[in-house]
C-alpha positions in Angstrom: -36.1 -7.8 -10.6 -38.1 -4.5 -10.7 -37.0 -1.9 -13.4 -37.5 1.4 -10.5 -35.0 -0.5 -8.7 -32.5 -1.4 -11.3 -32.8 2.4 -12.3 -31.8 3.4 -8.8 -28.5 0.8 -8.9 -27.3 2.7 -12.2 -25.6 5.7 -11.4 -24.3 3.9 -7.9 -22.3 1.0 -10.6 -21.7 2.3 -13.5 -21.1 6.1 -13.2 -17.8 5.6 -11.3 -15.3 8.0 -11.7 -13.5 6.9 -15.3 -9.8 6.0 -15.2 -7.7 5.9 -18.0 -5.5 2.2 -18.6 -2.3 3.6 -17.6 1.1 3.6 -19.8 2.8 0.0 -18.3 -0.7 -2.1 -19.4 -0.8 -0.1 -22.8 2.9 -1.4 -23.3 2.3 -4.9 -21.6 -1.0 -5.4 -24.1 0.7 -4.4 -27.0 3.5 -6.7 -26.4 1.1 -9.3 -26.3 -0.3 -8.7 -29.5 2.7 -7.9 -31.2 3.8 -11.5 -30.8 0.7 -12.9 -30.9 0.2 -11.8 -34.2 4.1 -12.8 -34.7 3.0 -16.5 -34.3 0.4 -15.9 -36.1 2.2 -14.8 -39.4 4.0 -18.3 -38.4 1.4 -20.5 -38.7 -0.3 -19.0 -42.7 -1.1 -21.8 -44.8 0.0 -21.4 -48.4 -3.2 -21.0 -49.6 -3.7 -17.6 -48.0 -5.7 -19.2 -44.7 -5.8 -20.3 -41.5 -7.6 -22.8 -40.0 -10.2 -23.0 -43.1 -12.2 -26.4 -42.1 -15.0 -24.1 -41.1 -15.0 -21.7 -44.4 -13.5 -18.2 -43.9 -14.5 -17.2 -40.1 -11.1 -17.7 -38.5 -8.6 -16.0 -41.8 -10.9 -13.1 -41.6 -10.7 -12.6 -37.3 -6.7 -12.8 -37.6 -7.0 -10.0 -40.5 -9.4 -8.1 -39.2 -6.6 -8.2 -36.1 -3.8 -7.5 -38.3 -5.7 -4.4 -40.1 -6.5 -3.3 -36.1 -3.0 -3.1 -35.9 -1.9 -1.1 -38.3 -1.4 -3.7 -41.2 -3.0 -2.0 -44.7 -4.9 -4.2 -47.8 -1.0 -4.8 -48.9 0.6 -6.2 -46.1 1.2 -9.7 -47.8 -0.6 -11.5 -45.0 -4.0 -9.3 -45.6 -3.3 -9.4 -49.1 -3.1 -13.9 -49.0 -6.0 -13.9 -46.7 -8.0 -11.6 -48.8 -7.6 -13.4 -52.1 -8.8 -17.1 -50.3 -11.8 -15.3 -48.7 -12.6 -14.1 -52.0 -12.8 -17.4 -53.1 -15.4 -18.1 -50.6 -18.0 -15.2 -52.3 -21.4 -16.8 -52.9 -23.9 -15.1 -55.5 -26.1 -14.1 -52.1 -23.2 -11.8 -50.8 -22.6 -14.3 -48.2 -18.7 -15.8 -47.9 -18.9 -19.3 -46.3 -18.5 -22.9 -47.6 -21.5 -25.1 -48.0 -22.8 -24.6 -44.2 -22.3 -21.9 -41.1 -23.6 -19.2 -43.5 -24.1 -16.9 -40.8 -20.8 -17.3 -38.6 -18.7 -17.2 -41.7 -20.3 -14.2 -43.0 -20.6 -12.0 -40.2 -16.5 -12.1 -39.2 -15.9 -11.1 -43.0 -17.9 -8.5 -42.9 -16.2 -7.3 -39.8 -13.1 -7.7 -41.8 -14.0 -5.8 -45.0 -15.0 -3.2 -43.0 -11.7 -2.4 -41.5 -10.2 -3.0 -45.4 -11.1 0.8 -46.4 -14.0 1.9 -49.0 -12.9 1.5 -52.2 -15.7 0.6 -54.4 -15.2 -3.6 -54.5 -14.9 -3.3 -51.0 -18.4 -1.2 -50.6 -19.9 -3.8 -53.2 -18.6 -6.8 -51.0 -20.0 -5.3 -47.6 -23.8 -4.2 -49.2 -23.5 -7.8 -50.5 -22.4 -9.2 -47.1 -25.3 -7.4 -45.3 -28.1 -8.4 -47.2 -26.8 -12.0 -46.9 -27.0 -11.6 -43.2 -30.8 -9.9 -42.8 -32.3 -12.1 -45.5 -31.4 -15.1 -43.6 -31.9 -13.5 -40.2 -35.3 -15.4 -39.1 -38.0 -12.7 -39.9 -40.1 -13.9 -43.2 -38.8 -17.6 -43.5 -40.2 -20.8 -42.1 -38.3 -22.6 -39.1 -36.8 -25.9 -39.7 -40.6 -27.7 -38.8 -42.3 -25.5 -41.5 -43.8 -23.2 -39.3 -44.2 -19.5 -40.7 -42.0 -16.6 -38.5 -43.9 -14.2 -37.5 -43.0 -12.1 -34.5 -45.0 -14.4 -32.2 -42.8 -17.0 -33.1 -39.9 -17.9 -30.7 -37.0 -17.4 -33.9 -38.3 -14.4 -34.7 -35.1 -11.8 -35.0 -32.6 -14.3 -34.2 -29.7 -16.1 -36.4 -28.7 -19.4 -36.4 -25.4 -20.9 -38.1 -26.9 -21.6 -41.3 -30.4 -20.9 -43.5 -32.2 -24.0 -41.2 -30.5 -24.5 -37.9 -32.3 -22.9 -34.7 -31.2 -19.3 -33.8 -29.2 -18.7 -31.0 -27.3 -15.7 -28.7 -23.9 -16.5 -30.1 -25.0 -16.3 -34.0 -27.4 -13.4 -33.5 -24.4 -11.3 -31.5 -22.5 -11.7 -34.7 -24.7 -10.5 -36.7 -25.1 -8.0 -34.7 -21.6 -7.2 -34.4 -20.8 -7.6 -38.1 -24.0 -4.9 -39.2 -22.8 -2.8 -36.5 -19.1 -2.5 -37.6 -20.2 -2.3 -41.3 -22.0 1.0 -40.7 -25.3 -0.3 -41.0 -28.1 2.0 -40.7 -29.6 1.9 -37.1 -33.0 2.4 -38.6 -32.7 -1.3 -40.2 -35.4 -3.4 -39.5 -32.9 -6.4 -38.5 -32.2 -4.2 -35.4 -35.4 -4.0 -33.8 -36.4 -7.5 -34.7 -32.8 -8.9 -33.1 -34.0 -7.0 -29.9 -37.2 -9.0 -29.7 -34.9 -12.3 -29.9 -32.1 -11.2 -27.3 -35.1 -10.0 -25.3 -36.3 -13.7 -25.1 -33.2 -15.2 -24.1 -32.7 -12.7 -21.3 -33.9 -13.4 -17.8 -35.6 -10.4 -17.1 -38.9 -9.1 -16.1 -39.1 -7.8 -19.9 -38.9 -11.0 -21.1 -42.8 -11.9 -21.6 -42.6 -15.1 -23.9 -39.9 -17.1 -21.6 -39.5 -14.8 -18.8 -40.9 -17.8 -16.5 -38.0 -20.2 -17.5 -35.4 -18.2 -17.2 -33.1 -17.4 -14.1 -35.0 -13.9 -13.7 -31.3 -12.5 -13.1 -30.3 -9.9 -15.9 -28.5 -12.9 -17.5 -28.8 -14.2 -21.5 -29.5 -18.3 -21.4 -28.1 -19.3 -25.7 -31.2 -19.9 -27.4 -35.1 -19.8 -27.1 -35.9 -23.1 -28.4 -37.1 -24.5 -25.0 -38.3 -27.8 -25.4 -37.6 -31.6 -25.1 -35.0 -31.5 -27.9 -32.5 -29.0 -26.3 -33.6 -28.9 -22.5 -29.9 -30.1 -21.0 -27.4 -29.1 -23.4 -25.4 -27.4 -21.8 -26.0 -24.1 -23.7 -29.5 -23.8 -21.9 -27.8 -25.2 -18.4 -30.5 -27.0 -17.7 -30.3 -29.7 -15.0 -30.1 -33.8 -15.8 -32.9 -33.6 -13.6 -34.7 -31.0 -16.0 -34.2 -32.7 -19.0 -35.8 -36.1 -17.9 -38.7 -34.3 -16.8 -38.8 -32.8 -20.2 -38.4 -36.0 -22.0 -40.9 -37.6 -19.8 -43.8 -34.6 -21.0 -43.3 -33.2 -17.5 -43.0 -29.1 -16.2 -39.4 -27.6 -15.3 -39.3 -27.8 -11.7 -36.1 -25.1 -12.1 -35.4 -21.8 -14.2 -32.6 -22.0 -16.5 -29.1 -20.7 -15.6 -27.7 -17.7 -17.1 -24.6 -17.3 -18.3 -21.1 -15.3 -18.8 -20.6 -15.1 -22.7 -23.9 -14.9 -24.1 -24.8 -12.4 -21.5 -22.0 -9.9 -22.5 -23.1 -10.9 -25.9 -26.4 -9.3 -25.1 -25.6 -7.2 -23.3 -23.1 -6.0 -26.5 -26.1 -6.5 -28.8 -28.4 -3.8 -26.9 -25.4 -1.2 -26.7 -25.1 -2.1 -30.8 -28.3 -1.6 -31.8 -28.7 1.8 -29.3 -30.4 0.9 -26.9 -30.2 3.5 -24.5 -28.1 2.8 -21.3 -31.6 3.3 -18.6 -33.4 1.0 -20.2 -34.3 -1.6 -18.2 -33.4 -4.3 -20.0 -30.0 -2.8 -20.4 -29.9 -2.0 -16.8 -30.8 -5.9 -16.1 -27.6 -7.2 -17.9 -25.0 -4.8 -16.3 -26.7 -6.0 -12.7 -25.9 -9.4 -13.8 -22.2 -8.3 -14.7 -22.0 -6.1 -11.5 -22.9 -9.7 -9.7 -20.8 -11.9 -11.7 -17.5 -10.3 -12.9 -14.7 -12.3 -13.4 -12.2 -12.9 -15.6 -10.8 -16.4 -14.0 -13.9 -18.7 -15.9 -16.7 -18.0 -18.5 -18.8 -17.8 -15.2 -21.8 -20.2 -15.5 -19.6 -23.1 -17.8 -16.7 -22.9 -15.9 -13.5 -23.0 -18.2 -15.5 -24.0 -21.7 -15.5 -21.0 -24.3 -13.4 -19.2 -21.8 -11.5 -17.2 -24.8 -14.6 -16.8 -26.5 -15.6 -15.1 -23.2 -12.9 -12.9 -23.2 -13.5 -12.0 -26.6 -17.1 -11.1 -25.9 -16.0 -9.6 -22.5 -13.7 -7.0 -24.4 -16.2 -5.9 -27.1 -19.1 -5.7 -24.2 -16.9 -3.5 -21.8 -15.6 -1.0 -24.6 -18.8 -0.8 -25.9 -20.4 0.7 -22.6 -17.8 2.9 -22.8 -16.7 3.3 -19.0 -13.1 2.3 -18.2 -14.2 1.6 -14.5 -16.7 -0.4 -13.1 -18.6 -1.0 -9.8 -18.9 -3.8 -8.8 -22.4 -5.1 -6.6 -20.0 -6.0 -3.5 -18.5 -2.2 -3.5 -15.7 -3.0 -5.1 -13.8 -1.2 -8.5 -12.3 -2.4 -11.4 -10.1 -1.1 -14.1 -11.4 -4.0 -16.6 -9.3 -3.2 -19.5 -5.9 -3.7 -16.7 -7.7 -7.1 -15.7 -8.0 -8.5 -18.4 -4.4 -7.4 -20.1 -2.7 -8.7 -16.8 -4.7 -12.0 -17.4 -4.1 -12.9 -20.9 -0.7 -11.7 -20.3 -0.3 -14.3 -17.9 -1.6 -16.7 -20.0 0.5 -16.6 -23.0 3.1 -19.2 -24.5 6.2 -18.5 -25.2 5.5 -19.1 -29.2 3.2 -15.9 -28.5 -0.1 -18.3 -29.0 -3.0 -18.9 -26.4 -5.0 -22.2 -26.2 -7.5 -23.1 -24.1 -5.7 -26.0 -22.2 -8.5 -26.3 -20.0 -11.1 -27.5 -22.8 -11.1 -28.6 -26.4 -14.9 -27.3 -26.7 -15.6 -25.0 -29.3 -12.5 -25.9 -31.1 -10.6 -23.7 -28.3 -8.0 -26.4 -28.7 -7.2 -24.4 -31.8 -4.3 -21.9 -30.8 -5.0 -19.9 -34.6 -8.3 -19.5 -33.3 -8.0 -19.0 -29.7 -4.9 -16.2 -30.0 -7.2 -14.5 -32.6 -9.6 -14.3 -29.8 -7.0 -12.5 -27.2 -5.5 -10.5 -29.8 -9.0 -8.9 -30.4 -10.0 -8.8 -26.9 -6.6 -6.9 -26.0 -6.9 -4.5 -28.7 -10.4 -3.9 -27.0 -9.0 -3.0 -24.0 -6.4 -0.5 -25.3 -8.8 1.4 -28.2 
């Protein structure tokens, strides 16, 4: 995909005319949260959490959710769900249990940072922060002892704990979480998550995996691309692929691309400023012009489809055009899309599960309606 081209495509698909979400989605989204977070309220355990197995990821998204909708530090949900994340505080800023450092962590931080700016809370985020770019892979050693450098294939990205691999989903958190905190863009932990979205990208950018990659705009979920991960379905590799790799062979096929961690990169670049011409921006909105949809997590079918959503919601209000163009011509109001579909797809307890797939514990409706209460309050910001 050539970047002069790409360059030409931008104005024609993303500078459509903007149009504001009209009045009768506004009311139909916030209806939808409003008992979303009703069930939600419902379903509190006693200690101040929900669904803690993981650590504190999933009390602080329902918060941070609450506090987005107008709930203050006092509201006696917050105010239980602030005192168990507390409890979760570890002496290197982070909040998590004894593993998914960087998952945990990340959706705190998003939470503090909608608590206000008193001074524990300022103490708590700084803390948070330097929990998440000390473990971000820049100066450690991967899991096989090998020094990161910026050669390395880690190098920028985060993973779910101080070992594991990196990957799009953790590193978009991070992301996410710095960004929301206030961060300065002038971090290092920016530029160096750049180099590790650029290498999960299927672009003409991309100069380390660039040849293994679906050269379509589109994010695969991690750069470890070797015997060990080729066919999981996060790199969408073919059966076919994976024996070959097993066997010592070449790939015969690029890797597919796919919905969420595309938005997710997509979300990342527009995070750390990227500026919207270049060309590895203009890649991933050719690959959403090409792909939009909001009926499957396009590439995985119906697995992390909420997740998608979420993603989806934070991608599209982060460009910052209520309209898009699509490649075939046609325009869409995405905020109205997706309102009308997660409307439709609510229970009548106000929850959302993903009935479609348990993967990614989007059998969980605490999780999953914090997902598409977040997303809506995306599309009506």
């Amino acid at each position: 995909m050539k970047t002069r081209t790409l360059s030409l495509l931008f104005a024609a698909l993303f500078a459509a005319p903007a149009l504001a979400i009209d009045d009768a989605h506004k009311a139909k989204a916030q209806a939808a949260i409003d008992n979303g977070l009703k069930y939600l309220r419902s379903t509190q355990a006693a200690d101040g959490s929900w669904t803690a197995k993981p650590g504190p990821a999933v009390t602080a998204m329902i918060a941070t959710a609450m506090l987005r909708n107008g709930a203050t530090a006092d509201d006696p949900h917050v105010a239980k769900a602030f005192a168990f994340i507390k409890t979760k505080q570890k002496p290197d800023g982070g909040f998590y249990d004894s593993f998914l450092l960087n998952y945990n962590t990340a959706l705190t931080l998003v939470m503090l940072s909608e608590m206000g700016d008193d001074e524990e809370i300022k103490t708590m985020i700084a803390g948070a922060q330097k929990c998440l770019t000390e473990n971000q892979y820049r100066r450690q050693v991967d899991p096989h002892g090998k020094k990161i450098g910026k050669e390395h294939a880690y190098y920028g990205g985060a993973g779910y704990g101080k070992h594991g691999r990196p990957d799009m989903s953790n590193t978009a958190l991070m992301l996410t979480a710095l960004h929301d905190s206030g961060l300065d863009k002038s971090d290092p932990a920016y530029a160096a998550a750049m180099t590790f979205l650029q290498r999960c990208q299927g672009s003409e950018e991309n100069k380390m995996l660039g040849n293994k990659i679906a050269q379509d705009g589109g994010f695969i979920y991690a750069t470890s691309i070797n015997k060990d991960h080729i066919g999981t379905p996060q790199s969408m590799a073919s059966p076919d692929e994976k024996e070959r790799a097993l066997a010592g062979h070449p790939m015969k096929s690029r890797l597919r691309t796919y919905g969420s961690m595309t938005y997710a990169g997509f979300m990342g670049y527009l995070y750390a400023d990227l500026p919207k011409h270049d060309p590895r921006v203009l890649a991933a909105r050719h690959w959403i012009t090409k792909n939009y949809t909001l009926d499957e997590n396009p590439g995985v079918g119906m697995q992390g489809y909420f997740y998608y959503f979420h993603l989806f919601a934070r991608a599209m209000h982060a460009n910052g055009e209520p309209q898009i163009k699509l490649a075939d011509g046609t325009k869409h109001d995405w905020a109205n899309d997706l309102i009308d579909k997660l409307a439709a797809l609510q229970k009548p307890d106000g929850s959302w599960v993903n009935e479609a797939s348990n993967r990614w514990m989007e059998d969980d409706p605490n999780l999953v309606t914090a997902y598409a209460v977040l997303a809506l309050q995306y599309a009506i910001k």
